[in-house]
N, C-alpha and C positions, 0 to 999 in steps of 0.2 A: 452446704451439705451435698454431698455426691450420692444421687442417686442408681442407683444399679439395675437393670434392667435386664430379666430374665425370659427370653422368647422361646415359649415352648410349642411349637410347628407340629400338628399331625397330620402325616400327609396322608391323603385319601387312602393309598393302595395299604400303607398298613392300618390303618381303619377298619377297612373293610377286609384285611385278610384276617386283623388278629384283634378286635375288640377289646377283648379281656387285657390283653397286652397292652392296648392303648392308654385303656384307665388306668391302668396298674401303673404305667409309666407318671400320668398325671398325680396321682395322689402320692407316688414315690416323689419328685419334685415337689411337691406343696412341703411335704415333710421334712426338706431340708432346709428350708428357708422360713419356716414358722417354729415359733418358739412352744414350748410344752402345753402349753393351753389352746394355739391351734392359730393363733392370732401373728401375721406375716411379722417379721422383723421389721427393724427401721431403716428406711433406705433402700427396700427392696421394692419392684414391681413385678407380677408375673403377670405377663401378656399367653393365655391359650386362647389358641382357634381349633371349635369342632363344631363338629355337625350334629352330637350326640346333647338332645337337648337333658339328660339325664347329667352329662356333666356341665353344663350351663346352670345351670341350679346350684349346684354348690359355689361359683364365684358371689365376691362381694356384688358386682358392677357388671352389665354386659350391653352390651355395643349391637346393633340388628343391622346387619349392610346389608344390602341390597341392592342390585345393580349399578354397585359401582358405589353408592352412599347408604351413610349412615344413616339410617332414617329413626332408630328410635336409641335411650341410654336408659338407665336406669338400675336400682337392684331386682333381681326375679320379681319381689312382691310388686314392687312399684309398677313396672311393665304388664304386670297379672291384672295388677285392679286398673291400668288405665282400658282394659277394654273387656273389665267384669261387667256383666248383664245381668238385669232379671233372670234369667234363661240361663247365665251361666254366668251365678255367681263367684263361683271358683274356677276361672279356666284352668288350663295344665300351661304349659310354659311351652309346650306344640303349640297347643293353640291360640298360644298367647301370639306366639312370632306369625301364624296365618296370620292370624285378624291384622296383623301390623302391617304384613305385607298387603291384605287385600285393602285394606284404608290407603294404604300407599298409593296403590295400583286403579285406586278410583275416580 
């Protein structure tokens, strides 16, 4: 089976000049490539890279690099609870990639 592989790149400057435009771009991609229940086709991958952790949250699976490596994978939830607390039993998905970085960095 041949797999297809769809790399959608947002580079920083339109990030930062046009948000609204960024997302709109991502969720127009996801919609051509997933079928009417929302669930990707067969055969496809979509690889995004952003900074905006509001659209990290909506992939299946997400990747934490960090200088240079990847230090942690998993889906949102999975990443959430490996560093829920007492204290903070529901991180946010910010605070989830801190905590990851600062475990890293320690």
């Amino acid at each position: 089976m041949r797999t297809l592989a769809f790399v959608f790149v947002l580079g920083a400057s339109l990030v930062a000049a046009a948000p609204s435009l960024a997302q709109q771009g991502t969720a127009e991609l996801v919609g051509k490539v997933t079928d009417p229940q929302g669930a990707v086709l067969p055969g496809v991958a979509i690889v995004v890279t952003t900074h905006f952790m509001e659209e990290a949250e909506y992939c299946d699976r997400i990747g934490l690099i960090w200088s240079g490596r990847k230090i942690a994978e998993g889906s949102p939830d999975e990443l959430k609870a490996s560093v829920a607390t007492a204290d903070r039993a529901e991180p946010t998905l910010e605070e989830t990639f801190i905590s990851l970085i600062e475990r890293e960095a320690a």
